[in-house]
C-alpha positions, 0 to 999 in steps of 0.5 A, a space after each residue: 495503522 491501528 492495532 491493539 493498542 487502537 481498539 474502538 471501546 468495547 461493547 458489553 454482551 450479556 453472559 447469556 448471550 448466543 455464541 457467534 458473532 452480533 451487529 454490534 460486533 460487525 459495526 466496530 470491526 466496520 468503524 475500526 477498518 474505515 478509520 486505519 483505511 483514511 488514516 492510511 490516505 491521509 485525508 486526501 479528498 474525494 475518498 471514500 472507504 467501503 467495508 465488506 465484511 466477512 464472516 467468521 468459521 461456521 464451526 466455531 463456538 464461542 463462548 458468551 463474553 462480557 467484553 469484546 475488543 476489536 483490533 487489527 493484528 500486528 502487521 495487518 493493514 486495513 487495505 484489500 483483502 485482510 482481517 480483524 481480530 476479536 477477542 474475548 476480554 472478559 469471560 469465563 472462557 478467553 479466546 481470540 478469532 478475526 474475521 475476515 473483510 474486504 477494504 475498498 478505497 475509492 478515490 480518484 485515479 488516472 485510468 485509461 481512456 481507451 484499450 491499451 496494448 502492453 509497450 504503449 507509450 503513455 501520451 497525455 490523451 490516453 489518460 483521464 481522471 477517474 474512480 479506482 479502488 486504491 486497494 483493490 491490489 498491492 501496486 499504487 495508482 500513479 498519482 500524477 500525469 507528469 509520472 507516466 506521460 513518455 514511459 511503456 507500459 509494462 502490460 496491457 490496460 482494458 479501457 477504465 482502468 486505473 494505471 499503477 506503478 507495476 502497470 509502467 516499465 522501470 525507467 533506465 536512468 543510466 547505462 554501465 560505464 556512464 558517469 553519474 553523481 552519486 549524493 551520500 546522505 546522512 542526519 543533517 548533511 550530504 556530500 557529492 562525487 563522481 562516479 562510474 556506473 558498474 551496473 546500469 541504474 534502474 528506477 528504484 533499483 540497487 546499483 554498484 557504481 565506482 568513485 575517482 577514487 577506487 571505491 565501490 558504493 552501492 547506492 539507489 539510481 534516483 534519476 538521470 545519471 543520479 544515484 544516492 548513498 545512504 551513510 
C-alpha cells in the first residue's frame, strides 16, 4: 500500500488562504485512495474504485500551509471505511489531520441468485456473476465456482448478494485419529511422512498431528488428509 513515502506531490496553498480543507485537498486524497485501491486488486479487469469522501472535524482550525502531503497512515489501507491523513509540510504552525472516507471496489463477484437459508448446500444454479463491493466488509468474495459448489453456508444470503469466505462453513479435511501426509517445507526444499491426527484438521486452521516416529508437529490442514509444516 502507499503511505507516506507514496504521497501524490503536494499542492501549494497561499499563506493567505482560509483554513479548512480546498478541492484541491480532496482531488488528491480522491486520486491517492483510487491508486492504493487498484494496486490492491492488481489490476484485475472489469473494476472500478469509487471514493466517497468524508469531511473533516468542524471544530478544527487549521492554519494557512504553503505545502500539504496527503498520505495514508501506517497500517491503514484504502479499503471500506479508512482515512487519509493531511499534514501541513510547510507553514508557520506544523499540524497533522486525516479525513475520513469510504473506498468502494466494485468488481465482479458470485452472488446469489435466489434467497438462500443458512445450511444450503452450494449447487451450481444458486450462483451467477455479478457486481459486489470487494470492500464493502473484511471477508474476500469467493473468486471461483469451483470454491464454493458442495460446501454449507454458514449463514443466510438475500438474493443479490455477493458470496464471501465467512459466507461458507470451514471444510473438515480430516477427523482425529486419521492418518494424514504432512509435507515440512523450507527455503528451497520439502520432506514428507506420515502422521496421525491429534486434532481434527479444519480448513485454514492449526492442527496437532503425531509422526511414526513419536514427534508432535503442528502444522496448517491444507486439504483431504494433508497438513503442511513450515521449518
Amino acid at each position: 500500500m502507499l503511505g507516506a513515502a507514496g504521497a501524490l506531490p503536494a499542492v501549494a496553498q497561499t499563506p493567505d488562504a482560509a483554513p479548512g480543507v480546498d478541492a484541491a485537498w480532496t482531488a488528491r486524497v480522491e486520486a491517492l485512495a483510487t491508486q492504493a485501491a487498484q494496486a490492491a486488486v492488481g489490476g484485475r479487469p472489469g473494476v472500478r474504485v469509487e471514493v466517497v469522501p468524508g469531511t473533516l472535524d468542524p471544530r478544527l482550525k487549521l492554519a494557512p500551509c504553503a505545502r500539504v502531503d496527503i498520505y495514508l497512515p501506517p497500517g491503514q489501507r484504502a479499503w471500506g471505511a479508512t482515512r487519509v491523513g493531511l499534514r501541513c509540510a510547510d507553514g508557520p504552525v506544523a499540524w497533522n489531520v486525516y479525513m475520513p472516507l469510504t473506498v468502494k471496489v466494485i468488481a465482479p463477484a458470485l452472488v446469489a441468485v435466489q434467497p438462500l437459508a443458512a445450511g444450503t448446500v452450494v449447487e451450481p444454479s444458486h450462483l451467477q456473476v455479478g457486481e459486489a463491493d470487494w470492500a464493502a466488509v473484511e471477508s474476500p468474495v469467493v473468486a471461483s465456482a469451483d470454491l464454493a459448489v458442495g460446501r454449507t453456508l454458514a449463514r443466510a444470503l438475500h438474493a443479490g448478494a455477493a458470496l464471501r469466505d465467512a459466507d461458507l462453513k470451514k471444510r473438515q479435511w480430516f477427523a482425529v485419529g486419521d492418518p494424514v501426509r504432512v509435507l515440512a517445507t523450507g527455503r528451497g526444499f520439502s520432506v514428507g511422512a506420515e502422521a496421525v491426527a491429534l486434532t481434527p484438521g479444519f480448513e485454514g486452521q492449526s492442527v496437532r498431528v503425531r509422526t511414526e516416529s513419536g514427534r508432535t508437529l503442528t502444522g496448517m490442514a491444507v486439504g483431504e488428509r494433508r497438513v503442511e509444516v513450515p521449518l
